[in-house]
N, C-alpha and C positions, 0 to 999 in steps of 0.2 A: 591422210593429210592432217586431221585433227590427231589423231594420234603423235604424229612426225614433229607437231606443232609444240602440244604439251610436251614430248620430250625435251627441245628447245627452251621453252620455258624454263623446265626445270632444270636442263645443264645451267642455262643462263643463271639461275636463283641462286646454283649450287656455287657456280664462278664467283658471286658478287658475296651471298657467305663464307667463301674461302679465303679472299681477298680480302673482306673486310671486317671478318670476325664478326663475334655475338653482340658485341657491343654498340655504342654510339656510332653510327658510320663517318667515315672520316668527312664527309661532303657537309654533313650536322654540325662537325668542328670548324670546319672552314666559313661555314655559315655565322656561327656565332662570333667568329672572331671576325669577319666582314663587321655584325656588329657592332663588335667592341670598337674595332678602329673609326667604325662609323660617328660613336659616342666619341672619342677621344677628339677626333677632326672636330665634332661640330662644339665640341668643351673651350678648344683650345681657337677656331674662329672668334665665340664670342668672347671670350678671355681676349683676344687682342682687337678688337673690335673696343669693347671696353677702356682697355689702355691705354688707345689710340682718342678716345674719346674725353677718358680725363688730361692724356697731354694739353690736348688742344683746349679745352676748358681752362686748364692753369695759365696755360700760355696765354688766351685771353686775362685773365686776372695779373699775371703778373704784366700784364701792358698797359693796365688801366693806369690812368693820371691820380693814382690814391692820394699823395702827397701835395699836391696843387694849391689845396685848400688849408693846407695847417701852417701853423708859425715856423720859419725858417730857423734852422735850428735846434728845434725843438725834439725833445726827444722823443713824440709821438711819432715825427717826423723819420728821423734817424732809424726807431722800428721799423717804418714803412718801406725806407730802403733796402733795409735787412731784408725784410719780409716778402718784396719783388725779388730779389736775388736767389732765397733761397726755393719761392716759389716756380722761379726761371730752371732751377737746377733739379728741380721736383718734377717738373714737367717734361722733364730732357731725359729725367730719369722714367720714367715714362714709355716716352718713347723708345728709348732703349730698349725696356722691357718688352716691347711690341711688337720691335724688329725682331726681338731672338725666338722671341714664341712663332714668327712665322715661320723664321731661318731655323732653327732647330727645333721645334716641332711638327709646325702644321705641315712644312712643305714634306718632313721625311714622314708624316702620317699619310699624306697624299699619295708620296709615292710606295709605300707600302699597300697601300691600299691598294693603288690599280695594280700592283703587283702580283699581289693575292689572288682578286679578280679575274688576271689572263691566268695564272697558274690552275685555278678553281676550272679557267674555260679548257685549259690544257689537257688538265688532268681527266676531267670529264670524258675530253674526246681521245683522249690514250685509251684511257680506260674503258669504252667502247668499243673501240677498234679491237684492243685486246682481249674483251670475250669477246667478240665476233670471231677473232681467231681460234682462241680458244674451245667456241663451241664447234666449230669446224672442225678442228684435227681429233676434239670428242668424237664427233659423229664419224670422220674417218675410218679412227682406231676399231669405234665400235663393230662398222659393218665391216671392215678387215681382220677384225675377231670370230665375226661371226661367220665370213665364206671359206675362214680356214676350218671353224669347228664344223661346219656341213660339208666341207669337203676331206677330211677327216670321216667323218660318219659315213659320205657315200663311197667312202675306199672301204671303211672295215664292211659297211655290208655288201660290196658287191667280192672282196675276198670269201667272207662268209659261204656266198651265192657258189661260188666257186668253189670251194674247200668241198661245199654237201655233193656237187656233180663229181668234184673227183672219189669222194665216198663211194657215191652209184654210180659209177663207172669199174670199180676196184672189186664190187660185189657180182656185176656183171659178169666181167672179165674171170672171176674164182667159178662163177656156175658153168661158164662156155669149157674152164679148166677143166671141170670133174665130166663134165660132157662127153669134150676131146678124149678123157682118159677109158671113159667106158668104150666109146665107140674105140678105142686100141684093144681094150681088152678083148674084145669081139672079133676083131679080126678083120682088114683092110681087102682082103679079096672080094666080098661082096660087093657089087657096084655101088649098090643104096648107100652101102657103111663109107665109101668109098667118098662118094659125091658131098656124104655129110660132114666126113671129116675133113676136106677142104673147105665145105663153108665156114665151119666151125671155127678152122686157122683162119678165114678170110678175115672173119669175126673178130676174132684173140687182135689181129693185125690192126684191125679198125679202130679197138676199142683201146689198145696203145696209145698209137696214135696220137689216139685223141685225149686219152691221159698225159701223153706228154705236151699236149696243148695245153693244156687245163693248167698244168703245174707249171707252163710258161706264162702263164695269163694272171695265175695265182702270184707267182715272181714279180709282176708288173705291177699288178695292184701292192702288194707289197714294198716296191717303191714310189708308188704314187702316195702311198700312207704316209712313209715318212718324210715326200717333200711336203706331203700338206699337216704333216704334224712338227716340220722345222717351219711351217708359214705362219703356224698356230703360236709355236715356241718366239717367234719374233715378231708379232703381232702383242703380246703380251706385253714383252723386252721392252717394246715401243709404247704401251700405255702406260707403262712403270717410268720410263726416261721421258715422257709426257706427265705424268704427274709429276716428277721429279721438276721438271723444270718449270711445272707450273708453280709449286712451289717456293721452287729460289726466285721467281717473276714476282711472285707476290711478296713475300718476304725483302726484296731488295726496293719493290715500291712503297712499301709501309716502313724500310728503313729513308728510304731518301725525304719521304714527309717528316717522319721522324724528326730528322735530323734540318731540314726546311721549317719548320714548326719549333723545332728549339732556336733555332739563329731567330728567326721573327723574333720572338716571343722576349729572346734577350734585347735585342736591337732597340722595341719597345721599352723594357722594362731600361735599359742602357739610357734610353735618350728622355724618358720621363724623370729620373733619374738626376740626368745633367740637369735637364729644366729645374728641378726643385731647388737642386743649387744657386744656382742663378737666380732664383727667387729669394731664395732663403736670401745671398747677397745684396740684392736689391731692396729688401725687404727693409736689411739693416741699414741702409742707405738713408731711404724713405724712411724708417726711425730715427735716425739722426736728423734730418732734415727737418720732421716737426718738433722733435726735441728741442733743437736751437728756434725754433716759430715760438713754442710756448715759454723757453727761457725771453726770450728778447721781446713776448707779450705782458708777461709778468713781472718786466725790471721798468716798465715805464708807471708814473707814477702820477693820477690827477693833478695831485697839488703843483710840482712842480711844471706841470704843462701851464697850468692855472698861473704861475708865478714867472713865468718865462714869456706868455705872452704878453702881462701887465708889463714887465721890464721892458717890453722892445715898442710897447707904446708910449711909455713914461718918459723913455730918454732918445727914442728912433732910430738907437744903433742895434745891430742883431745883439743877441746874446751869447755868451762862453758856452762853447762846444763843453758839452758835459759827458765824460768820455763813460764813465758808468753805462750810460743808457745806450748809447749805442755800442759798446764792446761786446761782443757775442762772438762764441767759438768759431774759431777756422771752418766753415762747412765743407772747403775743397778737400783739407788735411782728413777732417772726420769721412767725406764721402769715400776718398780713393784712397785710405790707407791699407787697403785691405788688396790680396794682390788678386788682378784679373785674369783671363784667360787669352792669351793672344788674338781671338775674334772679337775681344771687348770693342766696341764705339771710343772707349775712351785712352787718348794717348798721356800714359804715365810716364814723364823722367825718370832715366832705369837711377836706385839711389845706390850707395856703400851695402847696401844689404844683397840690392840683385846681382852687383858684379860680386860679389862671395860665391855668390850661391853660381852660377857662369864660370867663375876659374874653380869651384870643386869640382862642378860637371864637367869641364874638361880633363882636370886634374885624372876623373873618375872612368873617362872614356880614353886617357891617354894607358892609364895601365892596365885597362878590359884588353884592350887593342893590344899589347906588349905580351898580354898572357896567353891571348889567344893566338898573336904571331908566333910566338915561342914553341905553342903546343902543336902549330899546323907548318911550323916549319921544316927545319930537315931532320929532325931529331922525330918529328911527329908523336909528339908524346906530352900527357899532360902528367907534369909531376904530383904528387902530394901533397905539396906545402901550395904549388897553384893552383891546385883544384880546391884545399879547404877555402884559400883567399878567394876564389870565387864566388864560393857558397855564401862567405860573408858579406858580399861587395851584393849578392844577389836577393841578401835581404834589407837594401836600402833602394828608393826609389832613383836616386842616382843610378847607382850602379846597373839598374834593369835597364833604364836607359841606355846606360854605355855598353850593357853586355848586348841589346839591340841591336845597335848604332853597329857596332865589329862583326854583329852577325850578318845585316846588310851590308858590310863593303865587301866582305867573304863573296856573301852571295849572289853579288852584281861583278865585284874583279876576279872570281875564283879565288882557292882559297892557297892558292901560287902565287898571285899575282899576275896572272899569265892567262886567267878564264880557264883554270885546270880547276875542279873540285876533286882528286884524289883525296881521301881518308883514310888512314887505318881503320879495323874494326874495332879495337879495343877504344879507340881517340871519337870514332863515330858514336858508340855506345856512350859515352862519355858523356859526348856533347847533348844526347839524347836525354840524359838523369840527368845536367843541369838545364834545358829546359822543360822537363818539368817539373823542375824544383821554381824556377822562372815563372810558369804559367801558375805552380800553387800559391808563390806569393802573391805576384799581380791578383789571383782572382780576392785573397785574404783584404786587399787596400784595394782593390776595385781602381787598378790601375791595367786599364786595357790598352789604350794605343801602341805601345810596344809589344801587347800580350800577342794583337794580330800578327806583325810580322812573325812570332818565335811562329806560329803555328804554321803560318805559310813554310817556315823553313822546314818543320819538323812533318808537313805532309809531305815535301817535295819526293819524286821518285830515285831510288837506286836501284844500280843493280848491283852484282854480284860478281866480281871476278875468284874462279876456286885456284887461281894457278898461284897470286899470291895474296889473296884475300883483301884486297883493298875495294873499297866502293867512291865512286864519283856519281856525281849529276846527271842522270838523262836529260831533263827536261826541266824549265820552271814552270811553277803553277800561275 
């Protein structure tokens, strides 16, 4: 049993060094990166905890009665309006920034996390279950290795056993020969010679026989050898297609973390990413916002506050809006010139610039859509002059879009219109080398949203017809 045990052991050791190489073990990796997600959550908690906490702090200050107390009119005054308003919009900006760190970061680090977590619990218990198995059809193979090589060995020595009786049987049989022969030479009228020379053939008779026994028995063990030396031959067969597939086992689970560990890993670095932008935007926001604080602190002036309210007790009428002191930069102009992202909080009036930029994009998707109808139509063929204009339309952010855009109606109406995907081969290779020409740009400008669909497209399955070579759709992903 302690024997049987340590074997166990050591298949198991050898499983888990097979599996997981000499290296860091992957359960180390997944540990550290629970870490890092760990630190990231609780970074990006107190980051919006923080934000949330100066909103509300400004939003108290700019609700305060500042102005209550100063001379109407006045351009101390006039600052202090400035100075609520753009504090009101400081604060909103704020909050903004709060919502997004929860909405796009903290909540997809959460879900990352626990994602990791059951994968980590997953993985553990696969991989368990899988040497258990594993050391199982070891121990199998091994004692079905072993009762073909012992029964092997007890066929060649009971042949052996056999082979040496038919020997002394053969040597017998030559002496009872030379026996028979004298007692003829002597002469068979004698009774004695007579009586001996029947036993003698009774003998010769016997000792046949039983030699042909022996060479029937030897016959048998001779095929009992070779079926326990074909038990031997496929016992072997079977630890080789047992290693074999322990292999590609292992191999395909250290490609699928692989390949689980790289998507993480971008997803993270993809949406840390986004965040900085949004910061960096916000940023400049929140720099313009006290910019115009310290311009419109800096243009008001003792003396004439001093001189504005001597006038308005001297004569009891307010005084002349003095339009210096309170002119200060558009903050709405300076906050939201800059363009947002569809999930922004804040609603911009599309201007002269965004419908440009809306009839190119159509413009852009109206002849992706015409090139690509042309090439999947009945001609099925992409010419030269449309595939260079592809290539060019493919290195503008537009045109990825629009080459997207005509790859999803393809791929949700068929590329008939009819929910048929037939392709030629030459049209399907095609379409393959422009995306990924598709995917090298996007990744060059770090333009993904459309990079996903091409790839969805470009894993989908086909198959193969050899009668006239065309491929369609099994299945979508």
């Amino acid at each position: 049993k302690k024997s049987r045990l340590l074997t166990q052991l050591g298949s198991g050791m050898a499983f888990v060094q097979g599996l997981w190489g000499c290296g860091p073990g992957i359960f180390d990796v997944q540990a550290d990166r629970l870490k890092t997600l760990d630190a990231l959550t609780t970074f990006f908690k107190e980051k919006s905890a923080l934000d949330q906490y100066y909103s509300k702090t400004l939003k108290k200050l700019a609700k305060l009665h500042l102005m209550e107390n100063e001379t109407v009119g006045s351009p101390l005054q006039s600052f202090l309006h400035g100075f609520r308003d753009l504090i009101d919009t400081v604060s909103t900006n704020y909050a903004i920034l709060s919502a997004k760190e929860i909405d796009q970061m903290l909540n997809p680090l959460n879900r990352a996390k626990a994602k990791l977590q059951a994968d980590n619990k997953t993985l553990r218990r696969e991989s368990n279950r899988f040497g258990a198995r594993m050391r199982k059809l070891q121990l199998h193979h091994k004692r079905s290795r072993e009762d073909a090589r012992n029964l092997c060995r007890e066929s060649v020595l009971s042949r052996r056993r056999c082979d040496n009786h038919i020997r002394q049987e053969k040597t017998v049989l030559a002496k009872l020969q030379a026996q028979l022969r004298r007692l003829e030479a002597k002469g068979l009228r004698h009774p004695d010679v007579a009586a001996q020379h029947d036993m003698v053939k009774n003998k010769i008779r016997a000792v046949k026989a039983q030699g042909i026994a022996l060479a029937e028995r030897s016959k048998t063990l001779k095929r009992e050898f070779d079926l326990a030396d074909n038990k031997y031959v496929a016992a072997v067969k079977a630890c080789r297609e047992f290693r074999g597939k322990h292999d590609s086992a292992s191999n395909a689970v250290l490609r699928g973390l692989e390949k689980t560990e790289m998507a993480r890993t971008e997803s993270i670095r993809e949406g840390i990413r986004r965040y900085l932008k949004v910061q960096s935007e916000m940023s400049k926001k929140l720099l313009v916002s006290y910019q115009s604080v310290s311009a419109i602190s800096e243009s008001v002036n003792a003396k004439d506050e001093i001189r504005c309210y001597v006038n308005k007790y001297k004569t009891g009428k307010a005084p002349a809006k003095l339009p210096e002191y309170y002119h200060f930069p558009s903050h709405e102009a300076a906050l939201f010139r800059d363009k947002f992202d569809p999930q922004d909080y804040v609603n911009k009036p599309q201007d002269q610039e965004d419908a440009a930029l809306v009839a190119a994009d159509d413009t852009h998707l109206k002849e992706m859509r015409g090139i690509i109808d042309a090439a999947l139509g009945e001609s099925k063929r992409i010419t030269p002059e449309a595939s260079s204009r592809l290539e060019e339309l493919l290195q503008t952010k537009l045109g990825r879009s629009a080459f997207a855009a005509a790859l999803n109606h393809h791929r949700n109406n068929g590329f008939d219109g009819n929910g048929g995907h037939e392709v030629p081969q030459e049209t399907f290779e095609r379409l393959a080398e422009l995306m990924l020409l598709f995917l090298d740009h996007a990744k060059k400008e770090m333009d993904t949203a459309p990079a996903q669909l091409v790839m969805i497209m470009s894993q989908t399955f086909y198959k193969v017809d050899k009668t006239n070579r065309m491929y369609w759709q099994r299945s979508h992903s």
